[in-house]
DODREN-408157 format. One record per residue (C-alpha): residue in three letters; residue number from 1; x, y, z. Coordinates in steps of 0.02 Angstrom, whole numbers. Each point is the difference from the previous one (the first is absolute). Example, Ala and Ser with C-alpha at 12.3 -4.5 7.8 and 13.67 -1.06 7.14 Angstrom:
<rs>
<r r="ALA" k="1" px="615" py="-225" pz="390"/>
<r r="SER" k="2" px="69" py="172" pz="-33"/>
</rs>
This chain:
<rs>
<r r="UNK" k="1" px="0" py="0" pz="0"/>
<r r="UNK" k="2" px="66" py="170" pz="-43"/>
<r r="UNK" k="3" px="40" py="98" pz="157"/>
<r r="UNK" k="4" px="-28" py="169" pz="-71"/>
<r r="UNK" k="5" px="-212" py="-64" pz="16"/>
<r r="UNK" k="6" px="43" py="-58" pz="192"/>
<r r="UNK" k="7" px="-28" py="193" pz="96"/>
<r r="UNK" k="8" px="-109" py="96" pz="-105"/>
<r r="UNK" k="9" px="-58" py="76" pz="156"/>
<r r="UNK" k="10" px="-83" py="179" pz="-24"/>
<r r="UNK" k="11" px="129" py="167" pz="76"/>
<r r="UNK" k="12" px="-157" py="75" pz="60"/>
<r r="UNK" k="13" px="15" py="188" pz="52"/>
<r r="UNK" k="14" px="-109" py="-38" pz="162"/>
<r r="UNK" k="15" px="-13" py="-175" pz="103"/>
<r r="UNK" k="16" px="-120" py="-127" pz="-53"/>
<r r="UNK" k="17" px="-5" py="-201" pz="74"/>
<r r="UNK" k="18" px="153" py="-116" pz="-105"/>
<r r="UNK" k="19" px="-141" py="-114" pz="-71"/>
<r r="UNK" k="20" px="-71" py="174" pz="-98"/>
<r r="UNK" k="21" px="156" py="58" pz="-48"/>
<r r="UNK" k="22" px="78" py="-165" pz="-76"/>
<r r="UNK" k="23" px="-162" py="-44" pz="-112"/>
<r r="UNK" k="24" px="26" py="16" pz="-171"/>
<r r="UNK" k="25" px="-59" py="-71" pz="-151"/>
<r r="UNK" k="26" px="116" py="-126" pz="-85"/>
<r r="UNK" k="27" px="-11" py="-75" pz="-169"/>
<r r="UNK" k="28" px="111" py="-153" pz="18"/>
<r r="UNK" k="29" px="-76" py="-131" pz="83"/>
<r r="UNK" k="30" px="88" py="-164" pz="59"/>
<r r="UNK" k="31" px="-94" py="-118" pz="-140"/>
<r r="UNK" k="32" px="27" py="-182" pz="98"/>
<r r="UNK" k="33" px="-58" py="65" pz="153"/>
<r r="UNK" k="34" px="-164" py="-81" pz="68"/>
<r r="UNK" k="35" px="-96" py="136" pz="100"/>
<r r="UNK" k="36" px="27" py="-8" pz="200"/>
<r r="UNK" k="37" px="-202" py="-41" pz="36"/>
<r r="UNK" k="38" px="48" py="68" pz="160"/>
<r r="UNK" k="39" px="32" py="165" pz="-56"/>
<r r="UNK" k="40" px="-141" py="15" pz="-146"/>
<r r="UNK" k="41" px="-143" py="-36" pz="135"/>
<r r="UNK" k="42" px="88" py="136" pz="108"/>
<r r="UNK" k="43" px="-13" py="137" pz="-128"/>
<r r="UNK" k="44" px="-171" py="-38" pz="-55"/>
<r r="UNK" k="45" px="-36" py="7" pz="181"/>
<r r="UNK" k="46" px="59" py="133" pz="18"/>
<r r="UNK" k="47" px="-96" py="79" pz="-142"/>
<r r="UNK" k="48" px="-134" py="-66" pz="86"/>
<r r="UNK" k="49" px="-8" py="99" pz="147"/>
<r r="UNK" k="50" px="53" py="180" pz="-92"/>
<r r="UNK" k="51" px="-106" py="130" pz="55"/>
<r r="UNK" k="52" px="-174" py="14" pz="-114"/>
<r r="UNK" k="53" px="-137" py="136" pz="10"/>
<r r="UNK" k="54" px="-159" py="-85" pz="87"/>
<r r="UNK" k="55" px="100" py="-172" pz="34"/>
<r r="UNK" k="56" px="-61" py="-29" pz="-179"/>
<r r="UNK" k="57" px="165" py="-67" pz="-64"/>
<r r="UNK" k="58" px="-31" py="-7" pz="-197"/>
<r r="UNK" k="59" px="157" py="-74" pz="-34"/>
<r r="UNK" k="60" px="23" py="-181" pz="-107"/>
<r r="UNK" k="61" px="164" py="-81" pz="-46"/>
<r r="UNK" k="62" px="30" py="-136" pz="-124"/>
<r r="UNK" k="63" px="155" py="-84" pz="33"/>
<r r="UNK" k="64" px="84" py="-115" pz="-104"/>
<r r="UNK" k="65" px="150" py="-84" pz="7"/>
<r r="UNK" k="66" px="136" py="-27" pz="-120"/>
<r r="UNK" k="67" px="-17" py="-159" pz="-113"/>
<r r="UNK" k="68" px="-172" py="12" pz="26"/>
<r r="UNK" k="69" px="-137" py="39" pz="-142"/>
<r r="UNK" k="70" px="-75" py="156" pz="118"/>
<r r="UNK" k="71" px="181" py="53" pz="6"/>
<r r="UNK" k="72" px="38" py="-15" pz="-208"/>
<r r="UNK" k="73" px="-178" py="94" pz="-27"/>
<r r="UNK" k="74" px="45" py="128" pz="102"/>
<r r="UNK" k="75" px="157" py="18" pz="-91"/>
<r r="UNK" k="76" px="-71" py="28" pz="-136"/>
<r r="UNK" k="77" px="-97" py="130" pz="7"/>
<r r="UNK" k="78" px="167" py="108" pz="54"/>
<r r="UNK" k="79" px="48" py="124" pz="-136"/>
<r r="UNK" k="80" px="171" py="-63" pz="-86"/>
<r r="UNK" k="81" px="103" py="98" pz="110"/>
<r r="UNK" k="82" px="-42" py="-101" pz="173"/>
<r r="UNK" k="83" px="-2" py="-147" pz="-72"/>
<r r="UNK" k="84" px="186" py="4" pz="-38"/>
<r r="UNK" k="85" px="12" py="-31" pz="185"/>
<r r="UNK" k="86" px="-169" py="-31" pz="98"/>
<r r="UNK" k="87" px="-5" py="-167" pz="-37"/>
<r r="UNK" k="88" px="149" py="-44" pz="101"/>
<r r="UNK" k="89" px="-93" py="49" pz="152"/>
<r r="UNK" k="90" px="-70" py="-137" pz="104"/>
<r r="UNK" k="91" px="-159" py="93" pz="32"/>
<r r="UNK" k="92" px="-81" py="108" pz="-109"/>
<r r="UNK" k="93" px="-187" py="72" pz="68"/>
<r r="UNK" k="94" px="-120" py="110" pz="-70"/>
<r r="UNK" k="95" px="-65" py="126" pz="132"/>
<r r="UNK" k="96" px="-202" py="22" pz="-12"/>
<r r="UNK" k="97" px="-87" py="157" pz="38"/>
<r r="UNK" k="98" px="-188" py="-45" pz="48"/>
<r r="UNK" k="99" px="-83" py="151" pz="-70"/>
<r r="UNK" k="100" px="-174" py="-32" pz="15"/>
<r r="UNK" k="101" px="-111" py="-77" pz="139"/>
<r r="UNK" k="102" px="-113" py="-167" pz="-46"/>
<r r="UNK" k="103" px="-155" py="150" pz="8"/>
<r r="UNK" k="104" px="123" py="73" pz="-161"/>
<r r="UNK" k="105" px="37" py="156" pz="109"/>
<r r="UNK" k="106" px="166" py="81" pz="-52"/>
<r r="UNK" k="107" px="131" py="-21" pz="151"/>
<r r="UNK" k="108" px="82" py="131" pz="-16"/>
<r r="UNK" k="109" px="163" py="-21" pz="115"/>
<r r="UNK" k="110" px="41" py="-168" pz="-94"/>
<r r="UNK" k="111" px="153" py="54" pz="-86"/>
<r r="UNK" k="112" px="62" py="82" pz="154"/>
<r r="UNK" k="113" px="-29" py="-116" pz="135"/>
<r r="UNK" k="114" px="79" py="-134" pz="-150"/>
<r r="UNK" k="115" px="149" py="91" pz="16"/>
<r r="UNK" k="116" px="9" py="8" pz="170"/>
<r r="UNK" k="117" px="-9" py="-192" pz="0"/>
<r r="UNK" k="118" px="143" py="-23" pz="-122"/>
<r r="UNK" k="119" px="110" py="113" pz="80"/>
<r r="UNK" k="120" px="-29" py="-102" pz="156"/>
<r r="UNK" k="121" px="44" py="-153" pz="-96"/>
<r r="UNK" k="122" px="164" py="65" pz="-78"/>
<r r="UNK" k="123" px="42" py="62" pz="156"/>
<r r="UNK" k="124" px="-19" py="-169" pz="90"/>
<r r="UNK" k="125" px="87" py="-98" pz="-143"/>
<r r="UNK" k="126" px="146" py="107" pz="21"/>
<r r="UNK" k="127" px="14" py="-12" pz="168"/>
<r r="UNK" k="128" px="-5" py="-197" pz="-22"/>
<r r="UNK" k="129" px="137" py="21" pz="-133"/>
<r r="UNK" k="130" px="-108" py="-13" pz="-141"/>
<r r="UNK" k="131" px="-14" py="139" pz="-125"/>
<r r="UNK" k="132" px="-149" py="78" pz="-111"/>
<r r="UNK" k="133" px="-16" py="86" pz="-139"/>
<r r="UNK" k="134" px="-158" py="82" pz="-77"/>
<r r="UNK" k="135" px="-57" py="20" pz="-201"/>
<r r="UNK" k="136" px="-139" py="88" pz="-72"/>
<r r="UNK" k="137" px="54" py="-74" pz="-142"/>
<r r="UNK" k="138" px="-102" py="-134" pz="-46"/>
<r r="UNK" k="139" px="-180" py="-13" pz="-92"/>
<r r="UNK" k="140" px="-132" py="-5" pz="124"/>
<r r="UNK" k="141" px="-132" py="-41" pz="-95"/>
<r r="UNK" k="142" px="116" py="-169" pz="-31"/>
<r r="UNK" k="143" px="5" py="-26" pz="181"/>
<r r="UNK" k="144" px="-199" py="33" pz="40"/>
<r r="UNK" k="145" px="-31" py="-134" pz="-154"/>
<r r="UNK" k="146" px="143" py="-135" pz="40"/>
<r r="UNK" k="147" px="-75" py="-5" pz="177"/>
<r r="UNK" k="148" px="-177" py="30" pz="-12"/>
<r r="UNK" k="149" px="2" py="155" pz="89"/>
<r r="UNK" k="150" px="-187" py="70" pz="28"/>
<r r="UNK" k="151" px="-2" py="189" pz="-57"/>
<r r="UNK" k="152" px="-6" py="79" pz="179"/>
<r r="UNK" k="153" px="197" py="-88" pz="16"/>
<r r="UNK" k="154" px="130" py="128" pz="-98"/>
<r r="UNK" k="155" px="186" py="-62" pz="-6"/>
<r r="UNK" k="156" px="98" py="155" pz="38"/>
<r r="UNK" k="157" px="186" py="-107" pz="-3"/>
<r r="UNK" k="158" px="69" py="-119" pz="5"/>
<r r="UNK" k="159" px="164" py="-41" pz="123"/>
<r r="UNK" k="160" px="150" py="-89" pz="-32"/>
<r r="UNK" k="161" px="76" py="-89" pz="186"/>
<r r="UNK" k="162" px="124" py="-123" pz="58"/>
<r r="UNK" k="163" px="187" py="0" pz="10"/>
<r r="UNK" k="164" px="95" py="134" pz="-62"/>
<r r="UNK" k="165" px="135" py="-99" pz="-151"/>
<r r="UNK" k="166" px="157" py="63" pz="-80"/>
<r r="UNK" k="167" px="-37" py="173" pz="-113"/>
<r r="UNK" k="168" px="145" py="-64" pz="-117"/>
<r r="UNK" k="169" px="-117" py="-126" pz="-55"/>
<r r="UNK" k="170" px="-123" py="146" pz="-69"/>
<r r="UNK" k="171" px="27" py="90" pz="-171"/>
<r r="UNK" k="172" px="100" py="124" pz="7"/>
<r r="UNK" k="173" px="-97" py="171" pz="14"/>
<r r="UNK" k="174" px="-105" py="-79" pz="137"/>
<r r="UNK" k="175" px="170" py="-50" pz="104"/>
<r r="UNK" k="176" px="35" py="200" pz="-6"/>
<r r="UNK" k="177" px="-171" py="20" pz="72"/>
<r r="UNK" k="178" px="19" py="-136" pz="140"/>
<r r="UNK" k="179" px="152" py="106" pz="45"/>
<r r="UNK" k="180" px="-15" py="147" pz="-23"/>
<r r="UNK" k="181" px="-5" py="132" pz="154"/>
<r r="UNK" k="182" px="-180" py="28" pz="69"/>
<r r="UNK" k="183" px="-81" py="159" pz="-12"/>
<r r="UNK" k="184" px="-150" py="103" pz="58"/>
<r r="UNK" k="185" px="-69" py="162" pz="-12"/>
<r r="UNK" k="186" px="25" py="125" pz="145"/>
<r r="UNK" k="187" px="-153" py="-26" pz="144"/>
<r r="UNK" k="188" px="1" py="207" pz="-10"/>
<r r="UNK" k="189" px="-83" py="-59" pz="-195"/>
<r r="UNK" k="190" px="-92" py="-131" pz="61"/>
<r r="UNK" k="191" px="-89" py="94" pz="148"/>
<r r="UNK" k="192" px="-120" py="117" pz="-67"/>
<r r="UNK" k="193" px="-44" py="104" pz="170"/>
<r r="UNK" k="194" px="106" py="-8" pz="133"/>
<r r="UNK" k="195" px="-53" py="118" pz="148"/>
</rs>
């Protein structure tokens, strides 16, 4: 494994918890590694109990495992580009927004408290030395028809997770991405009022 992918940990300009500021999103993905079970039931447990406006949690995964038939149709509905590497991941899952109620009322907060949820997960997985990374490339429409999805169930992305492999093993432009420095905008253009 390439060290310069070992401490990609973020130089944050104010403190934040070790488990925030070493998650990142990695594109090479060890591709003989089984997933720890362990560890995946953690993170969707974690999801799980993510904070959700009215307890109404309208959150869904699909999760599919690598060398499975969930796992290939999922790959394919990625966009060329993360396919070059998603497939090596031992978990790929589609993240489900529920964005009606069975009465068809709109839920509005779906996306939102969907988030929420993932970023619990990711945050979980990396703490358990697992790693995740997010597309919104991919053709949702693909997804809702491979799996049956009823309407009210919008895939918003899908995730990428298990052990982090050796960038040298990725074409090159994406090894300059896996190692290139991390950046972010100032919080001062981030934070709109601050008083």
């Amino acid at each position: 494994m390439s060290n310069s992918v070992l401490d990609r940990a973020a130089q944050t300009d104010h403190p934040v918890l070790d488990v925030l500021a070493g998650r990142w999103s990695p594109r090479a993905y060890e591709a003989e590694a089984p997933i720890d079970e362990a560890k995946l039931a953690s993170a969707l447990e974690a999801a799980r109990w993510s904070p959700s406006a009215s307890n109404s949690q309208p959150w869904r995964f699909i999760v599919a495992r690598r060398g499975s038939a969930a796992h290939h149709g999922i790959h394919s509905t990625l966009v060329g580009f993360n396919q070059t590497w998603a497939g090596d991941a031992a978990v790929l899952i589609v993240a489900v927004a529920e964005v009606a109620g069975a009465d068809g009322a709109p839920i509005s907060h779906a996306v939102y408290d969907l988030g929420q949820a993932v970023a619990h997960l990711s945050v979980q997985a990396h703490h358990d030395g697992l790693h995740v990374h997010q597309m919104s490339g991919f053709d949702a429409a693909q997804v809702s028809e491979t799996f049956g999805l009823d309407e009210r169930l919008a895939p918003m992305t899908v995730l990428a997770l298990g052990e982090i492999g050796d960038a040298a093993r990725l074409p090159e432009v994406l090894q300059e991405r896996e190692t290139a420095p991390r950046v972010r905008r100032p919080l001062a253009d981030t934070v709109l009022v601050n008083v």
